[in-house]
N, C-alpha and C positions, 0 to 999 in steps of 0.2 A: 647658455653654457652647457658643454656636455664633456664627458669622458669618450675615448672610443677604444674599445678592446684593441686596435694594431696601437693606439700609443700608449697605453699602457693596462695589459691581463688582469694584472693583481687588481688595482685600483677598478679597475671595469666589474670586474666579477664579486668586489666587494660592494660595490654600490648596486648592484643588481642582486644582491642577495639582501639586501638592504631593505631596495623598494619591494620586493615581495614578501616581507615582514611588516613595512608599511601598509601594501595592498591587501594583507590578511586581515589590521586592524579597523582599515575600512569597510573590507569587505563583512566583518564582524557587524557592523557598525548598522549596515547598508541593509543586513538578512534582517538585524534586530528591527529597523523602519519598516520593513517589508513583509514582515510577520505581524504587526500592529496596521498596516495601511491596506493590505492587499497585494496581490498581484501586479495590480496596476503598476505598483509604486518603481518594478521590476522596469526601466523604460531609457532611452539615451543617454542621459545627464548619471545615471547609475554606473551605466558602461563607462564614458567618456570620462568619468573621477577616477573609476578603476584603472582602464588602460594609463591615464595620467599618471598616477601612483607606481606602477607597474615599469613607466621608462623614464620616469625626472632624473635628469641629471645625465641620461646615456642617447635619450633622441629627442628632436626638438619640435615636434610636432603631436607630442603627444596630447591623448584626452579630443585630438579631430578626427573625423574623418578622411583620409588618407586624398587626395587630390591629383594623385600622378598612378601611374601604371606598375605595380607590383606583381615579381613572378617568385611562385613558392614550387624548386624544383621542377616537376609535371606541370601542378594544378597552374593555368591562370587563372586568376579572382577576376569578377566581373570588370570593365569599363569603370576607371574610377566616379563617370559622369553617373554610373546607374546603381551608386552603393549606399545613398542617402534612401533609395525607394526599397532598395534589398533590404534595408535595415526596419525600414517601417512595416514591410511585410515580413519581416521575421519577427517583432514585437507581435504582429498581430497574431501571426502561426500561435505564439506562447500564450497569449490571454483569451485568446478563440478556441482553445483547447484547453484551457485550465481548469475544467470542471466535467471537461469530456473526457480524457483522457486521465486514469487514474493508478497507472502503474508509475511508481516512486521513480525509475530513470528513463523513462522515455522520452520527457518532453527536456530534461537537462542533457540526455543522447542528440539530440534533436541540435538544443543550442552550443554545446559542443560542437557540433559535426558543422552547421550554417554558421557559424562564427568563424570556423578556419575555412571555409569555403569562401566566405564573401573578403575573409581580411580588411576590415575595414578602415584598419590602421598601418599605418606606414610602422608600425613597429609593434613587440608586445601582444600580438593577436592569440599567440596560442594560450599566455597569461590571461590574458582577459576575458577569452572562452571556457578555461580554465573554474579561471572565478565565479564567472555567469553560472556555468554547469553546478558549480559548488551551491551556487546561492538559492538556484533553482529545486535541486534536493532537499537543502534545511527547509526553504518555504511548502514543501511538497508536504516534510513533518513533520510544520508548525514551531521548528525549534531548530537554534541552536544545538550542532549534535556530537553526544559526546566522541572521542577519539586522542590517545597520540598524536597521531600522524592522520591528516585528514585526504581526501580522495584526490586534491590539486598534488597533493605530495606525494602519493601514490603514482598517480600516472607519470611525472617527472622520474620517478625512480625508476621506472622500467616501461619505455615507451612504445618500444617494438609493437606490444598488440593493441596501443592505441591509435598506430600508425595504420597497421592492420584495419582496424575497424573502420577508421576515417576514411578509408580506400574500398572497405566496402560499402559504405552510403556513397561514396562515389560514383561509384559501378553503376549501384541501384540507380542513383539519378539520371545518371549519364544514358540509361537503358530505359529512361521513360519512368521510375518509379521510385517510390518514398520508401524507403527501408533505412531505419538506425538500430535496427532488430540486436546485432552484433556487437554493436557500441552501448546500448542499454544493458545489454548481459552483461560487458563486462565493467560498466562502471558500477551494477547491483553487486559484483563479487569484490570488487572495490571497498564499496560502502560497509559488507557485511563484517571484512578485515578490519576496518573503522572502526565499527561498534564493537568489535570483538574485543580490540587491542585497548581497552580503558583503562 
């Protein structure tokens, strides 16, 4: 059973305002596990509850891995056949690095940026990168962090230079190299509004 925004806006955009009120409380839910377990705890079954929460009710596939060919504007996302091994090697990027790597939004720039890149969902991707990103910074410092309005709702609010950013780890990759350099700056100017705004 789903809603779809052509048959009816109102109802569509109230149940998706919905689920990401839902996804927040999971996601709440989800840092508090992940702050008492580890990193590790950070892994598939994390994502796939979130993206679920994120489209019940509006697509019907949610919480899987996406099985058909998805085009986002420009980008095409990998071969749906090679997004189950994309996804194992972006877990690994995050926990191979979580102890290397100790600037507060790099490695949430990072799962930001490979999250909308791989689309591993037929739906709800930029939500659930979103999330990740979110989750990846509280675990970064150890807590739940205070705010108003936290950084998933920032970037919703004014997405132009997150669009921006995503397009420049593009580049960089597309050119042979790793750079979220642009996307961590501004998800740290993000975060500082965050804590500002208590």
């Amino acid at each position: 059973m789903s809603v779809r925004s052509k048959d009816n806006h109102e109802l569509f955009h109230r149940v998706q305002e919905q689920n990401l009120l839902r996804q927040y409380d999971l996601l709440t839910n989800s840092i508090e596990i992940g702050i008492e377990k580890g990193i590790e705890a950070f892994d598939k079954y994390t994502l796939w509850s979130l993206n679920h929460v994120a489209v019940a009710n509006i697509a019907q596939f949610g919480g899987r891995y996406r099985e058909e060919p998805i085009y986002v504007g420009a980008h095409i996302p990998p071969h749906f056949d090679r997004v189950s091994d994309e996804m194992d090697r972006f877990f690994s990027v995050v926990h191979e690095n979580w102890t290397v790597i100790d600037h507060p939004t790099v490695l949430p720039a990072y799962a930001l940026w490979r999250l909308n890149w791989i689309h591993p969902f037929v739906e709800g991707n930029g939500r659930t990168a979103r999330a990740a990103c979110y989750y990846l910074i509280c675990m970064r410092f150890g807590a739940l962090l205070p705010g108003n309005k936290i950084v998933p709702e920032r970037i919703r609010e004014n997405r132009d230079p997150y669009y921006a950013a995503l397009q420049s780890a593009d580049r960089a990759w597309n050119d042979g190299h790793f750079d979220v350099n642009e996307l961590a700056n501004y998800l740290q100017d993000l975060l500082k509004a965050q804590l500002a705004d208590t």
